[in-house]
C-alpha positions in Angstrom: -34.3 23.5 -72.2 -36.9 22.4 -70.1 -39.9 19.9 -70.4 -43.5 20.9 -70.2 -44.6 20.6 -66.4 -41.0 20.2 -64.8 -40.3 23.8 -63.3 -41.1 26.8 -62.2 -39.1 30.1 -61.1 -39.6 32.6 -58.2 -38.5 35.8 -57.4 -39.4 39.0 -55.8 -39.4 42.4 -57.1 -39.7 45.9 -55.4 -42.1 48.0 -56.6 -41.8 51.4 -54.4 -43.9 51.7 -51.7 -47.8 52.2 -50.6 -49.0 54.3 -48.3 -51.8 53.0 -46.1 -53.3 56.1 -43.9 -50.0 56.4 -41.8 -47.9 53.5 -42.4 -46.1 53.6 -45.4 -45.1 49.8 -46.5 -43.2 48.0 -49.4 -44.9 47.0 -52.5 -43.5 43.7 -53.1 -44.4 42.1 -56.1 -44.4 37.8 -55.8 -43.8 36.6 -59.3 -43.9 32.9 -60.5 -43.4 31.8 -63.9 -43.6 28.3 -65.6 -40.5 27.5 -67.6 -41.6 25.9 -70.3 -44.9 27.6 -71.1 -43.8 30.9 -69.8 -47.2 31.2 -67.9 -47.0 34.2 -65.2 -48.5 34.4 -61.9 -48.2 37.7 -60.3 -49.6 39.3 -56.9 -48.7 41.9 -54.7 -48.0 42.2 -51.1 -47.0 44.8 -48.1 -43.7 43.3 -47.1 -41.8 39.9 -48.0 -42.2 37.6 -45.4 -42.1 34.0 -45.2 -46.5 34.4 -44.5 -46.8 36.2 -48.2 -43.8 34.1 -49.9 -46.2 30.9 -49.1 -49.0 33.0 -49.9 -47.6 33.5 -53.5 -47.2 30.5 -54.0 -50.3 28.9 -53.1 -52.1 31.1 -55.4 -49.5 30.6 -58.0 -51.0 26.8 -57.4 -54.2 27.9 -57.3 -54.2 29.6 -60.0 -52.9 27.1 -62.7 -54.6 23.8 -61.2 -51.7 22.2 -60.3 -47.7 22.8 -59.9 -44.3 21.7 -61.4 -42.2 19.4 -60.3 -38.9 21.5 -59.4 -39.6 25.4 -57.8 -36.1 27.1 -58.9 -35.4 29.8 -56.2 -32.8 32.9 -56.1 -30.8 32.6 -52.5 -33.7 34.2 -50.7 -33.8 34.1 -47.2 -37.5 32.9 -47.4 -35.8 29.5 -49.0 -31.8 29.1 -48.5 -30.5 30.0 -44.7 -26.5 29.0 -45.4 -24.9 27.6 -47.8 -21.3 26.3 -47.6 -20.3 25.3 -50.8 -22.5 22.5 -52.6 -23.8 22.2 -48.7 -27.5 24.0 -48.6 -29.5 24.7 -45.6 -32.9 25.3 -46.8 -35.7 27.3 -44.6 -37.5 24.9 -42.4 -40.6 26.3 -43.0 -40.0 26.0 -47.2 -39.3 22.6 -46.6 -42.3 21.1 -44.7 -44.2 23.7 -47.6 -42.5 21.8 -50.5 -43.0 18.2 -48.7 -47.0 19.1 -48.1 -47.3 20.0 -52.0 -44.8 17.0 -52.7 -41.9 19.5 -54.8 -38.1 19.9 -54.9 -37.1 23.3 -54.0 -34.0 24.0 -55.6 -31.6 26.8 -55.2 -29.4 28.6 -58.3 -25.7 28.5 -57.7 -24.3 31.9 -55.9 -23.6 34.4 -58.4 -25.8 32.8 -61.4 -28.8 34.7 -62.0 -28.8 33.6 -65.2 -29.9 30.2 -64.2 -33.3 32.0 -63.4 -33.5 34.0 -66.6 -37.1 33.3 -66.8 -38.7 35.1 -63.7 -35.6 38.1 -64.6 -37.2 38.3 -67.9 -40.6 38.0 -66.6 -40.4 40.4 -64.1 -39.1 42.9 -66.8 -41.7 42.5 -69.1 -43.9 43.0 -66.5 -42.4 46.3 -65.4 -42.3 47.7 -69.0 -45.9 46.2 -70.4 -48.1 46.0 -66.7 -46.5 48.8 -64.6 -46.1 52.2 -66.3 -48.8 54.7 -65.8 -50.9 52.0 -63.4 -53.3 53.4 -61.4 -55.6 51.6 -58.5 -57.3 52.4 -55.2 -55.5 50.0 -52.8 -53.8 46.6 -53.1 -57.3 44.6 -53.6 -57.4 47.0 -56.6 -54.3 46.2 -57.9 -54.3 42.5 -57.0 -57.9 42.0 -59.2 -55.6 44.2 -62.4 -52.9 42.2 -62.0 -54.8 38.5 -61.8 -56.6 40.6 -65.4 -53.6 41.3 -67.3 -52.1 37.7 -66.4 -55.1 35.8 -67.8 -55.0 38.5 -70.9 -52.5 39.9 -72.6 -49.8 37.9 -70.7 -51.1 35.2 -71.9 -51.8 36.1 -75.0 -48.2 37.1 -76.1 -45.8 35.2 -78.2 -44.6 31.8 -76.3 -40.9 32.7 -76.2 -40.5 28.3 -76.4 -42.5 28.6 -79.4 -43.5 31.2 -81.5 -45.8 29.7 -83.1 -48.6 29.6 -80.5 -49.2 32.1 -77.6 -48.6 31.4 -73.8 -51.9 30.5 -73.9 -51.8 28.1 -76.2 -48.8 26.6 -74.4 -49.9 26.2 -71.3 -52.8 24.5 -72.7 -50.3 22.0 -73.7 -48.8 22.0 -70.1 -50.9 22.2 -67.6 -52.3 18.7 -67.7 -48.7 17.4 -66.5 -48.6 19.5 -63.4 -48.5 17.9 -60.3 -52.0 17.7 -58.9 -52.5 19.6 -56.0 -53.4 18.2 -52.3 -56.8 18.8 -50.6 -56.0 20.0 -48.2 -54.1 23.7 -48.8 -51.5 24.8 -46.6 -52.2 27.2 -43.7 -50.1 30.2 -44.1 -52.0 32.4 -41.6 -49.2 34.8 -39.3 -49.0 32.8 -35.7 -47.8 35.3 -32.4 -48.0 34.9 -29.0 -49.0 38.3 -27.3 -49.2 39.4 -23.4 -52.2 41.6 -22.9 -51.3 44.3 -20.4 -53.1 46.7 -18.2 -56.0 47.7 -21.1 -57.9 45.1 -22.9 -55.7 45.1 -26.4 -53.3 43.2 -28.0 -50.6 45.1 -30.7 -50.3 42.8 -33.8 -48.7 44.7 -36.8 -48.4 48.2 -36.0 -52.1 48.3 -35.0 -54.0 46.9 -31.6 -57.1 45.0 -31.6 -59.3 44.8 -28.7 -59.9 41.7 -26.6 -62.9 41.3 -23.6 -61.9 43.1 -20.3 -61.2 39.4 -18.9 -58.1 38.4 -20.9 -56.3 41.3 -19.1 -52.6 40.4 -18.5 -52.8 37.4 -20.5 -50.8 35.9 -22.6 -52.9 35.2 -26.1 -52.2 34.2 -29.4 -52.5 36.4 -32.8 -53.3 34.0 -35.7 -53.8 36.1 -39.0 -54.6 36.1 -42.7 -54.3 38.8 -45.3 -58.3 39.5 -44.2 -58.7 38.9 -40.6 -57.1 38.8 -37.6 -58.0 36.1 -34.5 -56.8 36.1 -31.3 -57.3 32.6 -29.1 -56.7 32.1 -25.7 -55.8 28.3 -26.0 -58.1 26.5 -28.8 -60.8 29.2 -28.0 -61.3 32.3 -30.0 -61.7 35.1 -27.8 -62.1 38.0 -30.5 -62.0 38.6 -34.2 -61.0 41.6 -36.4 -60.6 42.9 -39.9 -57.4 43.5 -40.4 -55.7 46.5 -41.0 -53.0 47.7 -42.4 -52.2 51.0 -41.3 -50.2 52.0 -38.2 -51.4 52.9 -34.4 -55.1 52.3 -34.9 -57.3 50.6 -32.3 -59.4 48.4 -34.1 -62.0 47.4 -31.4 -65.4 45.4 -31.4 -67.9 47.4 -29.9 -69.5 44.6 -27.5 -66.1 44.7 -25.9 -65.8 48.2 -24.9 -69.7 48.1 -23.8 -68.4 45.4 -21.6 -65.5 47.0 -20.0 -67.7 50.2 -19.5 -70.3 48.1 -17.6 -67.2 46.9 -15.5 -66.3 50.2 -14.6 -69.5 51.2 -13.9 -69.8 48.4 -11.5 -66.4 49.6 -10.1 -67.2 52.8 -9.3 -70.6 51.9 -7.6 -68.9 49.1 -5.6 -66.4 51.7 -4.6 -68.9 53.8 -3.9 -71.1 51.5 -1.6 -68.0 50.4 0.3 -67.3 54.0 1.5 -70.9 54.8 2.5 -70.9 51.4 4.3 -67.7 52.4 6.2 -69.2 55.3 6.9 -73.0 54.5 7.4 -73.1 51.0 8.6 -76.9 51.0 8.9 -76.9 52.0 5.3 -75.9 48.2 4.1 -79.4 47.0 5.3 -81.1 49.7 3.4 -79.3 48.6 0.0 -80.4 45.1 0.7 -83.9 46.1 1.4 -83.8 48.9 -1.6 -82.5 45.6 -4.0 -85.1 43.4 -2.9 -88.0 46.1 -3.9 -85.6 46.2 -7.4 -84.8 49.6 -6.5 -81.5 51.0 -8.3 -78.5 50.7 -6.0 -76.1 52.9 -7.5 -78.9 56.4 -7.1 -79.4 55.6 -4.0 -75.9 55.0 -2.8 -74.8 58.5 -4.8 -78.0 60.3 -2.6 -76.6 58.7 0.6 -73.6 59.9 -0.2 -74.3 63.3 -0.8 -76.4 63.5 2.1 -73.3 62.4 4.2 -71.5 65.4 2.8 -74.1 67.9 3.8 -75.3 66.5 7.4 -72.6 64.4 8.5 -72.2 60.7 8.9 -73.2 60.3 12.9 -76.5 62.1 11.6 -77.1 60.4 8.3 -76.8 56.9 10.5 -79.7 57.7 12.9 -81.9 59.4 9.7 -81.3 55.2 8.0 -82.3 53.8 11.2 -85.4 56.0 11.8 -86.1 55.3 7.5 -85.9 51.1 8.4 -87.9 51.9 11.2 -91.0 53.1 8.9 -89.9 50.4 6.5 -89.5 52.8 3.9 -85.5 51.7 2.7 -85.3 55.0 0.2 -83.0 58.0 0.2 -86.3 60.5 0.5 -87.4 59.1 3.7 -83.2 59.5 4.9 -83.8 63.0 3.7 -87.3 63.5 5.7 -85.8 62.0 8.9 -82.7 64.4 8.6 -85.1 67.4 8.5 -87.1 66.2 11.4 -83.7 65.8 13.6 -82.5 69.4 12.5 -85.8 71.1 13.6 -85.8 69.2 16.3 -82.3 70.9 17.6 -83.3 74.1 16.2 -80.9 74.2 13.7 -80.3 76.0 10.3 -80.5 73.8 6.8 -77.2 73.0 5.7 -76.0 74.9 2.5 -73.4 73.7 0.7 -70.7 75.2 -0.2 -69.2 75.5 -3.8 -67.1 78.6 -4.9 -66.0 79.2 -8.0 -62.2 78.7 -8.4 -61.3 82.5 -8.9 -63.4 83.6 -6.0 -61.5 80.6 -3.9 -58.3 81.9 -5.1 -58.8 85.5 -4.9 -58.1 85.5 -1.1 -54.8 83.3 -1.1 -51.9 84.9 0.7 -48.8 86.0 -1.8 -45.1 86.3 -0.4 -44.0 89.8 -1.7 -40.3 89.0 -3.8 -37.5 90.7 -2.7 -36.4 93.6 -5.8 -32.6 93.3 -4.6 -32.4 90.3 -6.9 -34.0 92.3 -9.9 -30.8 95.0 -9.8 -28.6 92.1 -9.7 -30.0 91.9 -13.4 -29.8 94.9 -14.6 -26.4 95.5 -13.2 -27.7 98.8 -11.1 -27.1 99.1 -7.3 -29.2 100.4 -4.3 -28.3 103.1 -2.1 -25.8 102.5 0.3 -24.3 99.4 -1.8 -20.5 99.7 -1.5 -17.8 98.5 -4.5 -16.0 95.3 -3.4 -12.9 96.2 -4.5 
């Protein structure tokens, strides 16, 4: 026999599993029940971690307006760590939980479920009157027709204390001597510290998120909640995701991968530059002078480039000094000055050269094979072979 606000009784239950595009998770059901009044709390999760145990029972909380006094627990490892004989090491993370809400946590001897009848029972009534033949799209779904049946017909069954009123009725009675609850909730977001590697992403539960191309090779931390999923560098929050639940998706903010591609892009023409400068040193004044008249570096580096390939780099050099000369700093009067030295020396226009792979190929030299080696095979021998025996 208990008294009305005194205690409370948690358990998990298994309910199969749920598939979530790839990843296929445990449906863990977190059920807490009121002893004297026989309220339920119910609500599903995708595993049984010590994040969703808290979870549970801050909506449990939440849910009633206020909590009992003593939390009777099974010898879960989200609550009891050892236990040599009457000696109990609870979870450390349980007990600065129970000290924020101001609760005893208290643990049923080994081998007495019966000392937690309660949440057995309720967990049973709940397979046989809420489960069978349950449908729902995903575990928001389920969730919002759980949270239903406990305010409905849950509550409206027979108060096992007294059957004389309903659960209802009963926790009417109760719920005014329930501890009243802090104001300030406690945080039971998922903490991880993650190194970012060679690409901008971070893997956080099964799935990576992305992260700006500047965190690379980093070391970052993941703080989630059953919604979102943050990742700080320090006190700062570097990215935000929706979270997901499936397995080896990218989840990635679009301004970061427009950012990364910019990057590249700057690569590749900074690359690019530095070769023609190596190779064209008169060419570097002809940027600066191209940039100053907002001209677009990166076309006219790929021209110079190109034009390297076709004339030559001794050539292209005096063509950019006869353009800076004119004051013209543009690819076309490179071209025009190339043109002028070529007709100058009498020489052909250059034509490049491009075949296709098969005509390229069609002219390669092939090493006839010896056929000895075939008769070897087939067990059949030449003329003039001899037996070695």
């Amino acid at each position: 026999m208990t008294l009305t606000g005194e205690q409370a009784q948690v358990d998990w239950a298994h309910f199969g599993h749920l598939d979530i595009g790839r990843a296929r998770r445990p449906l863990m059901a977190f059920v807490m029940v009121l002893s004297w009044s026989r309220r339920i709390y119910l609500h599903f999760f995708p595993d049984a971690k010590m994040e969703n145990f808290l979870r549970g029972h801050v909506g449990a909380f939440e849910s009633w307006g206020g909590l009992p006094r003593i939390l009777l627990y099974d010898n879960l490892k989200s609550a009891v760590l050892e236990r040599q004989g009457d000696a109990i090491r609870f979870h450390p993370t349980l007990l600065d939980f129970a000290g924020h809400y101001r609760y005893e946590p208290r643990p049923v001897a080994v081998a007495r479920g019966n000392e937690k009848g309660r949440v057995e029972r309720a967990i049973r009534y709940i397979r046989d009157s809420f489960w069978p033949a349950r449908t729902f799209v995903d575990l928001v779904d389920l969730n919002r027709q759980a949270e239903a049946w406990c305010l409905g017909q849950a509550a409206d069954r027979p108060c096992p204390q007294d059957k004389t009123m309903t659960v209802r009725e009963a926790f009417a009675q109760e719920q005014p001597r329930l501890l009243a609850l802090p104001s300030n909730p406690y945080v039971t977001s998922e903490r991880k510290e993650v190194t970012v590697g060679k690409t901008p992403y971070v893997r956080f539960d099964l799935n990576d998120y992305s992260v700006p191309h500047t965190q690379v090779r980093k070391t970052l931390t993941v703080v989630a909640n059953q919604e979102q999923v943050r990742i700080l560098d320090g006190a700062g929050v570097v990215a935000q995701h929706p979270r997901s639940y499936d397995k080896g998706c990218q989840i990635e903010d679009q301004i970061h991968i427009a950012k990364l591609v910019e990057r590249k892009g700057q690569a590749r023409e900074q690359r690019g530059m530095s070769r023609l400068t190596q190779a064209v040193p008169a060419s570097l004044e002809l940027l600066e002078r191209a940039a100053e008249r907002g001209e677009g570096i990166g076309g006219i580096t790929s021209a110079l480039s190109r034009l390297v390939d076709r004339y030559g780099a001794a050539d292209v050099q005096a063509a950019v000094l006869a353009a800076l000369a004119r004051g013209v700093p543009h690819p076309h009067a490179v071209r025009l000055a190339l043109e002028v030295q070529r007709e100058a020396r009498n020489q052909p226009p250059p034509v490049a050269v491009c075949m296709p792979r098969h005509v390229a190929e069609r002219d390669t030299v092939v090493k006839p094979h010896k056929l000895e080696s075939y008769d070897q095979l087939t067990g059949t021998k030449t003329k003039g072979d001899k037996d070695e025996s």
